[in-house]
Residue frames as a rotation matrix with the C-alpha (Angstrom) as fourth column:
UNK 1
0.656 -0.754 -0.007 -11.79
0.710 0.621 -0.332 8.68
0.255 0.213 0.943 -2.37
UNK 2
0.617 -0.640 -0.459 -8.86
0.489 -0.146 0.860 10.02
-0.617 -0.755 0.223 -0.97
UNK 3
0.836 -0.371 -0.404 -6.96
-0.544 -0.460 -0.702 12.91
0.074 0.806 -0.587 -3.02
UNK 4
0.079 -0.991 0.111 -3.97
-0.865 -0.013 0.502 10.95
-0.496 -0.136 -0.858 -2.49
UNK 5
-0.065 0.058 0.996 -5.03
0.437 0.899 -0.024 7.80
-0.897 0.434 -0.083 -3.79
UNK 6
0.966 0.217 0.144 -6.69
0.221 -0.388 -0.895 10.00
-0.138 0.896 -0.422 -7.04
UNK 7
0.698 -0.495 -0.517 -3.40
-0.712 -0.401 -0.577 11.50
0.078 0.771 -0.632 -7.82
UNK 8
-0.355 -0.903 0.244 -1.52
-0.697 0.429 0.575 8.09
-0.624 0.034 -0.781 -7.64
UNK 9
0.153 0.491 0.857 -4.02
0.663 0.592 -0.458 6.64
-0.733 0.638 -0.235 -9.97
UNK 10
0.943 0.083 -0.322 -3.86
-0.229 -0.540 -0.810 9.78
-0.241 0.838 -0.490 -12.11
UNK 11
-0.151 -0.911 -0.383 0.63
-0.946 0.020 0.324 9.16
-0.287 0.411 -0.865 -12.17
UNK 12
-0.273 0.008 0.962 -0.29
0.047 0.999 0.005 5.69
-0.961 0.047 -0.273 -13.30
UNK 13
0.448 0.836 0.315 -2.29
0.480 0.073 -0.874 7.01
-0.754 0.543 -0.368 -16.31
UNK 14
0.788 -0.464 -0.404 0.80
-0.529 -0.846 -0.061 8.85
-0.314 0.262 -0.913 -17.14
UNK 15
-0.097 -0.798 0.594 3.03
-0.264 0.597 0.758 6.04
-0.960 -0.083 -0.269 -17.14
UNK 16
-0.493 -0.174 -0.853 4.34
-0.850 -0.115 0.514 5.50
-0.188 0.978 -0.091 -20.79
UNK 17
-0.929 0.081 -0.362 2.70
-0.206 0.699 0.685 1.96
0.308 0.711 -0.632 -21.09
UNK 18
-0.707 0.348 0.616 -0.16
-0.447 0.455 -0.770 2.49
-0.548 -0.820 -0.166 -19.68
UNK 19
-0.003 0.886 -0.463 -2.13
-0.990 0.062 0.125 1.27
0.140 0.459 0.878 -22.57
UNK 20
-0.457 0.246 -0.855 -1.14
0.190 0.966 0.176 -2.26
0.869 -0.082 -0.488 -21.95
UNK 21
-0.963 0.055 0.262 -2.86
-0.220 0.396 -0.892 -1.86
-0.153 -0.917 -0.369 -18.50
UNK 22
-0.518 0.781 -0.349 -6.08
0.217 0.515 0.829 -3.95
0.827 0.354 -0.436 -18.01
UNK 23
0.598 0.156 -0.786 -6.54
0.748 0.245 0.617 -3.40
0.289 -0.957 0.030 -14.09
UNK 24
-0.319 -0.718 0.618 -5.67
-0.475 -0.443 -0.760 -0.84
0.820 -0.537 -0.200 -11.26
UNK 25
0.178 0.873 -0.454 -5.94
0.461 0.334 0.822 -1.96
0.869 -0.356 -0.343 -8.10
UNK 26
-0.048 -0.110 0.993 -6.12
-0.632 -0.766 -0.115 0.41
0.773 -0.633 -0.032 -4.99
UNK 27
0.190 0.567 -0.801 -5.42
0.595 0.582 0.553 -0.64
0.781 -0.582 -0.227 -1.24
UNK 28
-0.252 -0.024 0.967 -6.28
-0.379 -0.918 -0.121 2.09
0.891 -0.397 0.222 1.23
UNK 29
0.005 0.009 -1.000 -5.28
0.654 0.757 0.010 0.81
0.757 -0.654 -0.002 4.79
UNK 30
0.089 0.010 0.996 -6.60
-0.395 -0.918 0.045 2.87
0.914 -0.397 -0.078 7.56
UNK 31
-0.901 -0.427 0.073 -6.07
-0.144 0.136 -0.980 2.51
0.409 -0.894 -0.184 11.41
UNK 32
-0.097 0.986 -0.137 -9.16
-0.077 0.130 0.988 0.59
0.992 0.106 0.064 13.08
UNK 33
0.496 -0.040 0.867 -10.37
-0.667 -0.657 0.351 0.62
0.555 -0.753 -0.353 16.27
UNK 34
0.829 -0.060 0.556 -9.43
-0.496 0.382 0.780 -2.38
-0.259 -0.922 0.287 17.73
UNK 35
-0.197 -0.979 0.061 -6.11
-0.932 0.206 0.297 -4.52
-0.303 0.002 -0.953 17.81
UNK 36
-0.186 0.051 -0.981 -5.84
-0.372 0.920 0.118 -8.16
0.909 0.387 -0.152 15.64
UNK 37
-0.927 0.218 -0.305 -6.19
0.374 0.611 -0.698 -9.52
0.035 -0.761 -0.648 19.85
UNK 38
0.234 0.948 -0.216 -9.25
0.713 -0.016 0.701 -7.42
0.661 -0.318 -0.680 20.23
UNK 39
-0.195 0.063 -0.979 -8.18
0.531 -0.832 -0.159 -4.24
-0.825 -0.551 0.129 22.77
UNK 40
0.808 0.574 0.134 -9.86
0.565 -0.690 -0.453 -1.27
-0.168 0.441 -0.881 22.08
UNK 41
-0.041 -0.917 0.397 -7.25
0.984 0.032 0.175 1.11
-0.173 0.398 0.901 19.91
UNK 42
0.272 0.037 -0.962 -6.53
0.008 -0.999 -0.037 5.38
-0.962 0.002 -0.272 20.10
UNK 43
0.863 -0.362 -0.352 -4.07
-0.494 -0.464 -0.735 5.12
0.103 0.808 -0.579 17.25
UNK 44
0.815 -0.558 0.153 -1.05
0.529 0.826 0.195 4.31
-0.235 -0.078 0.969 15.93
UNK 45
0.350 -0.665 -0.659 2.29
-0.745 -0.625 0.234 5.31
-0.568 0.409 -0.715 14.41
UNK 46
0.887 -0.164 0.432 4.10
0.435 0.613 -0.659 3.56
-0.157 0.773 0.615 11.63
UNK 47
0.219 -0.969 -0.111 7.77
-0.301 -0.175 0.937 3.03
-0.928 -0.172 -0.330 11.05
UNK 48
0.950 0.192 0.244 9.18
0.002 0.782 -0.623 2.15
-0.311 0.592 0.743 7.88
UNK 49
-0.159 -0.985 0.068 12.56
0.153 0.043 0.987 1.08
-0.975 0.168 0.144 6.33
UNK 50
0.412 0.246 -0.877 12.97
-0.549 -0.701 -0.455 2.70
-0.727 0.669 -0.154 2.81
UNK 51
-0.473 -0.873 -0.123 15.41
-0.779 0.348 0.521 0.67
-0.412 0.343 -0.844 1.89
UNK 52
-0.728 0.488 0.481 13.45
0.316 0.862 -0.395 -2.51
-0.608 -0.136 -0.783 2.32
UNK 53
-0.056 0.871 0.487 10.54
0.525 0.441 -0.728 -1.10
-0.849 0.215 -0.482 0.52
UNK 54
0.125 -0.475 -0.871 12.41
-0.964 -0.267 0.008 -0.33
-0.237 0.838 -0.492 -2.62
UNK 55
-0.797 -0.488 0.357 13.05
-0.429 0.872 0.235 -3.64
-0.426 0.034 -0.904 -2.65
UNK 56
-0.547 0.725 0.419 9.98
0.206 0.601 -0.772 -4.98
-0.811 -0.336 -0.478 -2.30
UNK 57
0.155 0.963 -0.221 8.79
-0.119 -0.204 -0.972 -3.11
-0.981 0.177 0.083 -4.99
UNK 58
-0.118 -0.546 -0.829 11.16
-0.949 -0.184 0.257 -3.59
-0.293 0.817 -0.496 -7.20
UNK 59
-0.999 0.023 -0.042 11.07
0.005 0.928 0.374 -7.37
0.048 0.373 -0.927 -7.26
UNK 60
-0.262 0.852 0.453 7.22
0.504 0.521 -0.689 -7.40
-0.823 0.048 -0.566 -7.71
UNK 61
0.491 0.426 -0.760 7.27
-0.610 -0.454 -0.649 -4.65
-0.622 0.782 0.037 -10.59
UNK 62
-0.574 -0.718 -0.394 9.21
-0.744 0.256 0.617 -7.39
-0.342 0.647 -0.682 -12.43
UNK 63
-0.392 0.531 0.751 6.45
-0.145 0.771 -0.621 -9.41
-0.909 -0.352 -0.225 -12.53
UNK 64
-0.924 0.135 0.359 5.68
0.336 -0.167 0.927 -10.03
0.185 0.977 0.109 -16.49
UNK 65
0.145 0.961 0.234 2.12
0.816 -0.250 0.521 -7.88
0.560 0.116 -0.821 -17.04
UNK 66
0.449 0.103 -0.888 3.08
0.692 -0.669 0.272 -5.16
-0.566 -0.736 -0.371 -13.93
UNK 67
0.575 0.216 0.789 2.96
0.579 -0.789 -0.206 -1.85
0.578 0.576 -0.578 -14.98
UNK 68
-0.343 -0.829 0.442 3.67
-0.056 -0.452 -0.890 0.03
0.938 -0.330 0.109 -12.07
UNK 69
0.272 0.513 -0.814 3.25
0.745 0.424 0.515 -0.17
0.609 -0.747 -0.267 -8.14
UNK 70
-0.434 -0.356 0.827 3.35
-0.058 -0.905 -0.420 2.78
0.899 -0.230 0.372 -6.52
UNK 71
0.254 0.476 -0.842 2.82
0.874 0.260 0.411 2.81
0.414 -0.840 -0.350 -2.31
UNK 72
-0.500 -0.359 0.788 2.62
-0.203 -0.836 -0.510 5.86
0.842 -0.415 0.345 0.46
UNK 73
-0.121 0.083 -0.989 2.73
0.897 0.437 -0.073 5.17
0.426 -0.896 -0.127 3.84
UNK 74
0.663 -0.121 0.739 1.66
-0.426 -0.872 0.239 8.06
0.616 -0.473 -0.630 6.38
UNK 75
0.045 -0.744 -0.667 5.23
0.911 0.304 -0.278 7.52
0.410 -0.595 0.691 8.92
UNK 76
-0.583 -0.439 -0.684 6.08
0.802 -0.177 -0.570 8.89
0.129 -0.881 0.456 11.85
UNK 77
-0.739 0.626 0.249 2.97
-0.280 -0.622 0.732 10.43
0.612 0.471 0.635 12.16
UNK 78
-0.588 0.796 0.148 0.00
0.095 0.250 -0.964 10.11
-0.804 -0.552 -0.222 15.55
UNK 79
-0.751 0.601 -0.273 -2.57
-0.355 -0.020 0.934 8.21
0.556 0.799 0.229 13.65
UNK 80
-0.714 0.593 0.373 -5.80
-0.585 -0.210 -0.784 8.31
-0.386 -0.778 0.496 14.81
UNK 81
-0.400 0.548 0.735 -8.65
0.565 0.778 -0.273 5.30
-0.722 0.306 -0.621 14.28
UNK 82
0.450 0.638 0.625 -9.91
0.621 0.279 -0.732 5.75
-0.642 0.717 -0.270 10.44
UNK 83
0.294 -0.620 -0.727 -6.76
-0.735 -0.633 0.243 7.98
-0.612 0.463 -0.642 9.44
UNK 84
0.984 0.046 -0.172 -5.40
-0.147 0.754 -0.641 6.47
0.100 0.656 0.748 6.33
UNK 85
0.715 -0.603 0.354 -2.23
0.043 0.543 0.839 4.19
-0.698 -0.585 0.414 6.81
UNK 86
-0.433 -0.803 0.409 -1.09
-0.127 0.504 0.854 2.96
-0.892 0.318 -0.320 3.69
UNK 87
0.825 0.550 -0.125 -1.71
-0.297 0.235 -0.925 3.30
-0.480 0.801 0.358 -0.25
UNK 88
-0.395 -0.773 0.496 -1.13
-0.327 0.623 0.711 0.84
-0.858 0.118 -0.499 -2.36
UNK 89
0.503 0.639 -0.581 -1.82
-0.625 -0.195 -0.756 0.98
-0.596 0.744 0.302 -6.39
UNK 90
-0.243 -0.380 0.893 -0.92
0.278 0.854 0.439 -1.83
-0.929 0.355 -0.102 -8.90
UNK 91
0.398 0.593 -0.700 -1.60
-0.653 -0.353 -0.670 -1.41
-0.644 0.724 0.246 -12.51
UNK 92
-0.611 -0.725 0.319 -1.40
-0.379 0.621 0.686 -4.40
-0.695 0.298 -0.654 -14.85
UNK 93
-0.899 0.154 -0.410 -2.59
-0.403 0.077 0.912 -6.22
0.172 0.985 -0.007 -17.83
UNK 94
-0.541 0.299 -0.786 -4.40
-0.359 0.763 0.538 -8.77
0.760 0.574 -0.305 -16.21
UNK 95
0.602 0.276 0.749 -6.75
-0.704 -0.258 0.661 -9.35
0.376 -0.926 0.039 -12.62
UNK 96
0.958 -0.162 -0.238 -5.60
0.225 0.937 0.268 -12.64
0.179 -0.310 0.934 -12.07
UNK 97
-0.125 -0.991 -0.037 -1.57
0.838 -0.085 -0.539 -11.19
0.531 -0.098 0.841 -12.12
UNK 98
-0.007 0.022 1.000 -2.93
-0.207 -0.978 0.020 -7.72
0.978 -0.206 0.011 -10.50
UNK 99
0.850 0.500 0.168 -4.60
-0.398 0.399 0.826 -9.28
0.346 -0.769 0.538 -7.68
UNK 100
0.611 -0.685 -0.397 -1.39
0.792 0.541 0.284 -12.09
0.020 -0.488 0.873 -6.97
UNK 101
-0.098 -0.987 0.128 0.51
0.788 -0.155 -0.595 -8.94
0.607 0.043 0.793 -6.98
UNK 102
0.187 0.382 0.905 -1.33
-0.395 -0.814 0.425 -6.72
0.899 -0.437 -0.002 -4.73
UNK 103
0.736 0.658 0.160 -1.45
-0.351 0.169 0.921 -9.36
0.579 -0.734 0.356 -2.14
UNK 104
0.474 -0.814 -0.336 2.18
0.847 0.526 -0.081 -10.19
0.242 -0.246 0.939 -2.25
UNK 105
-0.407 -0.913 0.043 3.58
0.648 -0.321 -0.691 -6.98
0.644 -0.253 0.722 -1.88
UNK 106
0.124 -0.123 0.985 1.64
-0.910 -0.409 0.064 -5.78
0.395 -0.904 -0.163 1.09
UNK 107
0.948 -0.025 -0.316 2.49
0.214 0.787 0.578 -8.88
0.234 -0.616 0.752 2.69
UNK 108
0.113 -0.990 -0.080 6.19
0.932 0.134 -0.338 -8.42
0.345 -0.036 0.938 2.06
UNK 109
-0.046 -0.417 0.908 5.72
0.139 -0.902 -0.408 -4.90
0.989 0.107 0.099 3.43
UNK 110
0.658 0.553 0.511 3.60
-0.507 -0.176 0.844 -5.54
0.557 -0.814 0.165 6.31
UNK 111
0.828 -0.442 -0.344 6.30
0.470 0.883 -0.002 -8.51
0.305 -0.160 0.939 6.81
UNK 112
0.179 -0.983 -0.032 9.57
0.975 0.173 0.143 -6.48
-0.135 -0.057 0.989 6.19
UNK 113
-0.372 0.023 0.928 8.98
0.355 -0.920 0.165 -2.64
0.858 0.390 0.335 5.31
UNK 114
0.027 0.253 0.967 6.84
-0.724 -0.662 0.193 -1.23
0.689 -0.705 0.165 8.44
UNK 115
-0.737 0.024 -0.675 6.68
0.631 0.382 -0.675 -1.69
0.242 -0.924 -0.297 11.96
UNK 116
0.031 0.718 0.695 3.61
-0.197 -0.677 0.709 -0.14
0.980 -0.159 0.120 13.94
UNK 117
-0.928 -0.093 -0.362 3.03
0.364 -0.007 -0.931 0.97
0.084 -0.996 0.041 17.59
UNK 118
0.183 0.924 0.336 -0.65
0.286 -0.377 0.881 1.10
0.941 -0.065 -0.333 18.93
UNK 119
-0.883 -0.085 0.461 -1.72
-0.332 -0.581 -0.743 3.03
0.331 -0.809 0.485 21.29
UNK 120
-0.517 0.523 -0.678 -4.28
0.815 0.543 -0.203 1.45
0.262 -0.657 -0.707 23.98
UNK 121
-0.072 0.386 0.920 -7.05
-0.523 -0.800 0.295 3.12
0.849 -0.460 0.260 25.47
């Protein structure tokens, strides 16, 4: 596991409530080789709007049960196939609310927070 992921699970464990939490969940998005069409991928870079993903997290940490959601994007940065992209850590009471919130708010990032450029071989 990734020392970054470990020490955003460890600041969860720190978080004043975390006894109500039932559930972390981790998502550790790395750069694969090929493109969603199918060309064969070097790498990538990743843009993101800060703004926007303040947002994003803010309306899903309101979710009744969410603890905290804590995300780190590698930006502006040559990323190279299996470099990690994107963590993303939930912590909540329940799976059934962890899960519907993990899956909404990388959508709404992947949607509205980053932009990526591959690079082609």
């Amino acid at each position: 596991m990734s020392m970054d992921l470990i020490r955003l699970i460890d600041k969860i464990k720190k978080h004043p409530d975390y006894h109500q939490v039932g559930m972390i969940l981790c998502h550790n998005g790395v750069v694969r080789r090929t493109s969603r069409d199918g060309r064969i991928v070097s790498g990538l870079t990743i843009t993101v709007d800060h703004e926007k993903l303040h947002q994003v997290i803010d309306e899903y940490k309101t979710t009744p049960g969410i603890i905290e959601i804590l995300v780190e994007i590698a930006e502006n940065k040559n990323l190279s196939v299996g470099d990690d992209v994107m963590f993303i850590v939930v912590a909540g009471d329940i799976r059934e609310r962890v899960i519907s919130v993990m899956k909404d708010t990388l959508d709404a990032i992947k949607r509205t927070v980053t932009k990526k450029t591959e690079f082609f071989i």
